[in-house]
C-alpha positions as CSV (number, residue, x, y, z in Angstrom):
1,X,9.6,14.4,13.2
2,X,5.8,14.3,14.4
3,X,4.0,11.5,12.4
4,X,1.0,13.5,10.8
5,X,-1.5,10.4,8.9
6,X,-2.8,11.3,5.6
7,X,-5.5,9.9,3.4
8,X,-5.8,8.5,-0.3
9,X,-8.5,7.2,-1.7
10,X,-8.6,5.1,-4.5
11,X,-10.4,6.4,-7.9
12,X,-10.3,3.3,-9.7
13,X,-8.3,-0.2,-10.4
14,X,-6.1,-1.6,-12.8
15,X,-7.6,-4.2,-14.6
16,X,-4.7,-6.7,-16.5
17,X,-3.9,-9.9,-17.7
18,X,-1.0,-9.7,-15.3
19,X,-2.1,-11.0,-12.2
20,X,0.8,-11.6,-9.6
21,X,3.9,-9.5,-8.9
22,X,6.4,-12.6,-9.9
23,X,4.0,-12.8,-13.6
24,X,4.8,-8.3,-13.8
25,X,8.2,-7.1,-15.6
26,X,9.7,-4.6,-13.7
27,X,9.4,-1.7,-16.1
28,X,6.3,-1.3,-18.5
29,X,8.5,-1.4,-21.6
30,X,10.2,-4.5,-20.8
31,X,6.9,-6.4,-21.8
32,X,4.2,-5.0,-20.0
33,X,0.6,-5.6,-21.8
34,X,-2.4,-3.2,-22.0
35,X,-4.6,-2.8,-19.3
36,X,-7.8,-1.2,-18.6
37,X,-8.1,1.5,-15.9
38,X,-11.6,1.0,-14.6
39,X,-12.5,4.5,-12.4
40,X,-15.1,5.3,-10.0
41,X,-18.3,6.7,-10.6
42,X,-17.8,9.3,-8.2
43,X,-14.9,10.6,-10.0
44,X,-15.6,9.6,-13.7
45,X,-16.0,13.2,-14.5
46,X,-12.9,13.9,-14.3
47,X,-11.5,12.2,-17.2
48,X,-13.7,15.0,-19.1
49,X,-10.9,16.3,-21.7
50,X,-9.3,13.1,-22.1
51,X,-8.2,11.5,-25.2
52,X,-7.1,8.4,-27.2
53,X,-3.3,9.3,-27.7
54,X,-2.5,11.6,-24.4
55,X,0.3,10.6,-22.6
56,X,-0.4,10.3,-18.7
57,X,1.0,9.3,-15.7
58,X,-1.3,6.3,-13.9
59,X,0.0,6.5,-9.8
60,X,-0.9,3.3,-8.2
61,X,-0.6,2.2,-4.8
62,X,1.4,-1.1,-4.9
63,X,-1.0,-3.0,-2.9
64,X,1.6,-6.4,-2.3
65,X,4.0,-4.4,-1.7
66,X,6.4,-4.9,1.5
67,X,6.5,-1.3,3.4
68,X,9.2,-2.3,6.0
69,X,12.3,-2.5,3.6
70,X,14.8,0.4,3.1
71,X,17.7,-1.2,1.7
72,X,17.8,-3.6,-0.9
73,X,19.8,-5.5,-4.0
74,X,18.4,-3.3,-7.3
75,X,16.0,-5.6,-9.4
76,X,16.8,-8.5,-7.1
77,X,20.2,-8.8,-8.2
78,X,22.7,-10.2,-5.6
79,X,25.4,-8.7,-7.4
80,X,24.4,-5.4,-7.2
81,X,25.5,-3.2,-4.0
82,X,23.0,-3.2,-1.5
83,X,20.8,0.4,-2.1
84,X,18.2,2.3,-0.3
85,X,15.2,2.2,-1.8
86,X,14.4,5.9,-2.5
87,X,17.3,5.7,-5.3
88,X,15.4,2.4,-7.0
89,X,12.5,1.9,-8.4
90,X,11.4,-1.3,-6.2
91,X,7.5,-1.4,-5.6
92,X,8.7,-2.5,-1.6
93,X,9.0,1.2,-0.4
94,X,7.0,3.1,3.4
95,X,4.8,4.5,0.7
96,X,4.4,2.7,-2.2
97,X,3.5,4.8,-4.6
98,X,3.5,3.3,-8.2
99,X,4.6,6.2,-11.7
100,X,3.7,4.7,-14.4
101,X,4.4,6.9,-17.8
102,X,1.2,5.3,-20.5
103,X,-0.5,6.1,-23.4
104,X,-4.3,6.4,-23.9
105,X,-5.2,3.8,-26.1
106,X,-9.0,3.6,-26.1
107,X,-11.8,5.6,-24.1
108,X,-14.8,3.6,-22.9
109,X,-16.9,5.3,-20.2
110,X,-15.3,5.3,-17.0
111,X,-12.7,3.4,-18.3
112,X,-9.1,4.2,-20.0
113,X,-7.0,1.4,-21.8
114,X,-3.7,2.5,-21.4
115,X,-0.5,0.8,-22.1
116,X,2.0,-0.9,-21.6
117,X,1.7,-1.0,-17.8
118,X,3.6,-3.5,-15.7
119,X,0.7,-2.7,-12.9
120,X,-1.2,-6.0,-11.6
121,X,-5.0,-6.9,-12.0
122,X,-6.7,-5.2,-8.7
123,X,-3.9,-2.2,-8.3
124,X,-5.6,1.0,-6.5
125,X,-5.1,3.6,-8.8
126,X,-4.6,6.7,-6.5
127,X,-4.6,9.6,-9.4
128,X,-4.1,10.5,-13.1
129,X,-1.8,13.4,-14.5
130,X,-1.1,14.4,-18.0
131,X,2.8,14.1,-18.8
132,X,4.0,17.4,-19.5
């Protein structure tokens, strides 16, 4: 398989009270605060249509993430069988890509508070899609 590069860009930053992965639960409804989602200028236009209740998907790039690990203990627990993890939902991944399902809480500007989201202070946030 030919390795063909690709490039994100980030279109804004999480900005939480949570700010290290070991302070983060692992799922945002396992205690996850608020957070404002702080967007680019550039791109602030496209949040045109938004609204305080819509349910979205926030896809971060997991910044502290580890992208050399392929195989690991689910949620860090030694007596789970080892796992690969594209069947988990561990942040150390080759691409890690964050899904995190929120709701719009309050619009302010460029910014969106959304919650809960387990997401750290200073996450890229790579793109934005309605749930369906």
């Amino acid at each position: 398989m030919s390795e063909t590069r690709y490039e994100i860009k980030p279109i804004g930053v999480i900005r939480s009270e949570l700010s290290s992965r070991e302070d983060a639960p692992r799922q945002g409804n396992e205690g996850a605060p608020d957070a404002w989602v702080e967007m680019n200028s550039a791109v602030s236009k496209g949040l045109q249509g938004m609204t305080v209740g819509c349910e979205i998907i926030v896809i971060t790039w997991f910044h502290k993430s580890h992208r050399d690990i392929l195989t690991l203990h689910p949620r860090g627990d030694r007596n789970r069988p080892i796992t690969g993890v594209f069947s988990t939902r561990s942040p150390d991944r080759p691409n890690p890509l964050g899904l995190h399902q929120v709701t719009v809480l309050e619009i302010s500007g460029n910014k969106l508070k959304v919650g809960p989201i387990e997401a750290i202070d200073g996450t890229p946030v790579v793109d934005i899609k309605p749930l369906l």
